[in-house]
C-alpha positions in Angstrom: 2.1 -11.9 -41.8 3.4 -11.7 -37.9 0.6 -13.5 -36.1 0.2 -12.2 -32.2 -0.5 -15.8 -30.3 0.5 -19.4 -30.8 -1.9 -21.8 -31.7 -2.4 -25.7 -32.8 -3.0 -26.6 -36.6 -4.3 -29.6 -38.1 -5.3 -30.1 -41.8 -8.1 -32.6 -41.9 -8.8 -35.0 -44.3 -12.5 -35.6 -44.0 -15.6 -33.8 -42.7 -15.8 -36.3 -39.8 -12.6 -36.0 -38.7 -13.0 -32.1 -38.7 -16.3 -31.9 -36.7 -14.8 -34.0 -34.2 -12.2 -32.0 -33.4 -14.3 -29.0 -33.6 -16.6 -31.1 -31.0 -13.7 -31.5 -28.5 -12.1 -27.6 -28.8 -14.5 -24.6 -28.1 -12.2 -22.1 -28.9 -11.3 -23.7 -32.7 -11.5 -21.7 -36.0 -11.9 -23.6 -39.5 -9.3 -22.3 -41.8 -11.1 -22.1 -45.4 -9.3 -19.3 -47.4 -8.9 -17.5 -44.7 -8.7 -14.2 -45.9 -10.5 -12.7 -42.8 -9.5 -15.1 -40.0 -5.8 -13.8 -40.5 -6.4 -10.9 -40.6 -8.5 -11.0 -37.4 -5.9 -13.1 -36.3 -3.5 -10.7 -36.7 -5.4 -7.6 -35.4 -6.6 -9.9 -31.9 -10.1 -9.6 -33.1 -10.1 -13.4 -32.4 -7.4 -16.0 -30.9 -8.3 -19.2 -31.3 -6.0 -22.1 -29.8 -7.0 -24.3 -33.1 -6.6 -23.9 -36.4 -8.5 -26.7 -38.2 -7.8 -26.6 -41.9 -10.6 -27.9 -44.5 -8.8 -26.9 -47.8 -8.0 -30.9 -48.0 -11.6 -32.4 -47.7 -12.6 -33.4 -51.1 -15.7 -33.3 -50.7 -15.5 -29.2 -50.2 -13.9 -28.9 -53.6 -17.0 -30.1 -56.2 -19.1 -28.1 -58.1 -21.8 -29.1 -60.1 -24.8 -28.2 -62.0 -27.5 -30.9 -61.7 -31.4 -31.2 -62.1 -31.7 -27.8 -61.8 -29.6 -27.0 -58.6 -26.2 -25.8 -58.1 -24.2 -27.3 -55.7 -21.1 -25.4 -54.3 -18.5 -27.0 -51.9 -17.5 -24.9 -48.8 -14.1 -25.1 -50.4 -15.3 -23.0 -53.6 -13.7 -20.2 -54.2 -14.8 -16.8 -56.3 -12.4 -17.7 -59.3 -13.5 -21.4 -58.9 -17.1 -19.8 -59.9 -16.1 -17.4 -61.9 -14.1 -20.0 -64.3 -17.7 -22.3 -64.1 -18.9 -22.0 -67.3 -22.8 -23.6 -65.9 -22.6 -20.5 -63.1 -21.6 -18.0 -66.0 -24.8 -19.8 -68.3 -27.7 -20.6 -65.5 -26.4 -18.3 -62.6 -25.8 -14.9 -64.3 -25.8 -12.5 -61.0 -23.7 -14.8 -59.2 -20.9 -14.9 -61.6 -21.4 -11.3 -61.9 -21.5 -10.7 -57.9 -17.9 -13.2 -57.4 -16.7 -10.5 -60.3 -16.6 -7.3 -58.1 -15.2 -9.5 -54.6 -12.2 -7.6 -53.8 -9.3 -8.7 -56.0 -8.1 -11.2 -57.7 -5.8 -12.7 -55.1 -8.3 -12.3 -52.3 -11.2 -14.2 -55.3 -8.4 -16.6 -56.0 -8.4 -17.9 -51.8 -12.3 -16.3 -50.1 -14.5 -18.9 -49.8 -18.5 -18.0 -50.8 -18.7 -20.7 -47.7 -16.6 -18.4 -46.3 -18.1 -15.2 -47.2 -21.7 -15.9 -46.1 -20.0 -17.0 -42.5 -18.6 -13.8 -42.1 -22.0 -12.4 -42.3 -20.6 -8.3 -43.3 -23.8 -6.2 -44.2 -22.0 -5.7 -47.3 -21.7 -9.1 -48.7 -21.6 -9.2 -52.1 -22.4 -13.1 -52.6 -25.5 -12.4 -50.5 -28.2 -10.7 -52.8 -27.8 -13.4 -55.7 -28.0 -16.4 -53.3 -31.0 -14.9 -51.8 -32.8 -14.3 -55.2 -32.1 -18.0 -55.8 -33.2 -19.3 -52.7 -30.2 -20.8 -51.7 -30.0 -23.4 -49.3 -27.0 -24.2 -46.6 -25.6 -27.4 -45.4 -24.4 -27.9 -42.2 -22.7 -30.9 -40.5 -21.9 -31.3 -36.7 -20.9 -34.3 -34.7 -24.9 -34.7 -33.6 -25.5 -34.8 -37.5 -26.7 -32.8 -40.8 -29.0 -29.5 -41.0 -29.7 -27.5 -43.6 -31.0 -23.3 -42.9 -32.5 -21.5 -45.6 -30.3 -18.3 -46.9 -33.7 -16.0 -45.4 -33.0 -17.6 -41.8 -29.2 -17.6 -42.3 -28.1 -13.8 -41.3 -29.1 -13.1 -37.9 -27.6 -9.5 -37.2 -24.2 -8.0 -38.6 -21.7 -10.7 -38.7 -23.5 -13.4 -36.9 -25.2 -16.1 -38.3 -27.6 -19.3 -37.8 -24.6 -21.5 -37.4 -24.4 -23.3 -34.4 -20.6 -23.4 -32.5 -20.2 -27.1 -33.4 -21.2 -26.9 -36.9 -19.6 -26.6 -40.4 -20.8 -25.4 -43.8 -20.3 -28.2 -46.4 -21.8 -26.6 -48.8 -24.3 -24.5 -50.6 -27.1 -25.3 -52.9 -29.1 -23.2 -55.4 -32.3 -23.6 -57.4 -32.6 -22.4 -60.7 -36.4 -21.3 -61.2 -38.5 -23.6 -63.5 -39.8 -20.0 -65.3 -37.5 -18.5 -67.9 -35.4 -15.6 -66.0 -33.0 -13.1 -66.7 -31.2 -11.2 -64.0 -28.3 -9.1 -62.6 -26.5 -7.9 -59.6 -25.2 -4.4 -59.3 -22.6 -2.8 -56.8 -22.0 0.7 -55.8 -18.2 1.3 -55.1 -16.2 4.1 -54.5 -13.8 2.7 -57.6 -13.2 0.2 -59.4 -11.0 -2.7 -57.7 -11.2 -3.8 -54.2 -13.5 -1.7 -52.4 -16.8 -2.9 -50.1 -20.3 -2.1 -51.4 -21.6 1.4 -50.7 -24.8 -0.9 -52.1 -25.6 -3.8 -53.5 -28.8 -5.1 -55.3 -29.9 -7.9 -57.5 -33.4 -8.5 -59.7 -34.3 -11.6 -61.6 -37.3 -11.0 -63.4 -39.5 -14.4 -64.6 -41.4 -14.8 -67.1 -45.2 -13.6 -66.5 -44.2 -10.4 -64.5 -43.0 -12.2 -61.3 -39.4 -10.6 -59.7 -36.8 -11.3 -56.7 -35.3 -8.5 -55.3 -32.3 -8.4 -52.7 -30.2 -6.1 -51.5 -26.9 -5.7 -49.3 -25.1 -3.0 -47.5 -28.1 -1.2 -46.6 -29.1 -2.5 -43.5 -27.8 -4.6 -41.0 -28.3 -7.9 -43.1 -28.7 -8.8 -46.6 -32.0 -9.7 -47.5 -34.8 -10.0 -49.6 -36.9 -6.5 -50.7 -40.7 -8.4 -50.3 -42.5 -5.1 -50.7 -40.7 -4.3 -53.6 -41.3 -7.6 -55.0 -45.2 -7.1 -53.8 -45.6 -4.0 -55.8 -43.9 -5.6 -59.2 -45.3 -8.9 -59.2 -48.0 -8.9 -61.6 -47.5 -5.8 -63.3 -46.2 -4.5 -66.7 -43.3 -2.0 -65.8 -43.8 1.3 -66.8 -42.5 4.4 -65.0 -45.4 5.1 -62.9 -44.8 1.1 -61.3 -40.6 1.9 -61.4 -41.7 5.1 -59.1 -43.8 3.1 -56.6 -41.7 0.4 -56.7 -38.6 3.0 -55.5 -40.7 4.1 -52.7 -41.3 0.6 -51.5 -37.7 -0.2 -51.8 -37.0 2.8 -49.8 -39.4 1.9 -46.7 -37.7 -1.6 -46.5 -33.8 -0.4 -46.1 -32.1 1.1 -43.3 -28.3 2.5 -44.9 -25.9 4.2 -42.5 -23.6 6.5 -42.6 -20.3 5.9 -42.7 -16.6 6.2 -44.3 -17.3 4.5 -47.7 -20.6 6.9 -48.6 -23.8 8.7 -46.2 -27.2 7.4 -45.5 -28.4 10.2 -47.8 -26.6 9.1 -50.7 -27.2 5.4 -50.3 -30.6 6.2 -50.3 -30.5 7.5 -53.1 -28.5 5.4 -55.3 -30.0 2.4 -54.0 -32.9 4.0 -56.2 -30.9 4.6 -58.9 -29.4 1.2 -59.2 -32.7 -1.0 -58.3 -34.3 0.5 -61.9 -31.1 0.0 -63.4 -31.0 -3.5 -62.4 -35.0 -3.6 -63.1 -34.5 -2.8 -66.6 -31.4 -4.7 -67.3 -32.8 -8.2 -65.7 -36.5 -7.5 -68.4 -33.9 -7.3 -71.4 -32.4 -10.2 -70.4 -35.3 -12.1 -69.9 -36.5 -10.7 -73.3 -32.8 -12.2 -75.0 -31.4 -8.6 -75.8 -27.7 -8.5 -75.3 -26.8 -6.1 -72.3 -22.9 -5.0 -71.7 -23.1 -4.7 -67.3 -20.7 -2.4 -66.4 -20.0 -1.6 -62.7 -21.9 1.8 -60.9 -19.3 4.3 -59.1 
């Protein structure tokens, strides 16, 4: 790929030596997967006169499943989950979100570090991290932070991240309540395509849900009236119905080349009871073969 400016590079070694020289250079980039950056690279969406590389830091390559939380590295990949067998067992939507990113040689280098930094309305990582509250780490010269996944998308691609700052990694709670849940994506066909939408439900044990949704609205988030309207209740199809109309008041979808308000609209309908009903068998053991909606 013919890149349009020149720039430094330096592949560091440790998460000190890589805020530091993000510290000392205002116009630096950190190089991840990079499966955007180039790209914007290439088009002169961004021209950055450094290049610091973070594939190298240790550190940014561990996974684990401990004490109820899932750590993720900023160097995770989607295939790196996708081949966790403790994501595939405790994190069911999230393995099933990684699934539909793009293809397998974009999952095989994007970051969900990455992902969540380029902050797209359509992000399919999003929804699942925000059912399971997740948690990101931040290191800077000055020292450690951590921002809640609620606080972490401020407006289409921006997020809470300060210009000095890197993600280390990414940490999510498993609830202490039995759960069973599900993400579901809206694409125009099956392969690498963007979400027309994108929704997630974990249902708990005692008639509790977590709803979240992406790619109708300006930022992934969490459906609270949806969840105020479930939570507590036996689901039946008068509660689906009012729960559809909550869901409705709460997202904003636009129009645009991949599908119409309209028709978001609608199917975000559509595939929120889908979801609904699929996460309660779940939670109830039955076996459920999740197919993708197009």
């Amino acid at each position: 790929m013919a890149l349009s400016h020149e720039f430094e590079y330096v592949k560091a070694k440790t998460i000190e030596e890589a805020v530091k020289l993000l510290s000392k250079n205002t116009n630096a980039k950190i190089l991840a997967g990079g499966t955007d950056l180039a790209v914007h690279i290439k088009e002169d969406v961004t021209a950055p006169d450094l290049l610091i590389d973070v594939k190298g830091i240790e550190e940014f390559k561990r996974l684990n499943f401990q004490d109820n939380k899932l750590y993720i590295g900023a160097g995770i990949t989607f295939s790196g989950l996708m081949k966790s067998q403790d994501v595939k067992q405790h994190f069911r939507m999230l393995w099933e979100a990684a699934e539909t990113v793009a293809s397998v040689g974009i999952r095989n280098r994007a970051t969900v570090a990455g992902n969540i930094c380029s902050a797209v309305p359509s992000l399919d990582s999003a929804p699942p991290l925000l059912i399971y509250d997740a948690k990101v780490n931040l290191t800077s010269i000055e020292g450690k932070r951590t921002v809640d996944i609620k606080e972490w998308f401020v407006s289409p691609k921006k997020t809470a991240i300060w210009t000095d700052e890197i993600v280390t990694g990414i940490v999510l709670s498993l609830p202490e309540e039995k759960s069973g849940g599900c993400y579901k994506k809206l694409g125009r066909y099956s392969g690498e395509d963007l979400a027309q939408v994108g929704i997630s439900v974990l249902a708990l044990a005692g008639n509790k849900y977590r709803v979240a949704v992406c790619a109708v609205g300006p930022i992934p988030k969490r459906a609270e009236k949806t969840e105020a309207v479930l939570n507590g209740n036996k689901i039946t199809p008068e509660l689906i119905k009012e729960a559809k109309k909550a869901l409705a008041s709460e997202i904003s979808p636009i129009t645009d080349i991949r599908a119409s308000k309209e028709y978001r609209m609608h199917m975000a309908g559509v595939m929120f009871e889908r979801a609904l009903l699929e996460a309660n068998k779940l939670l109830a053991g039955e076996e459920v073969k999740s197919e993708p909606i197009m």
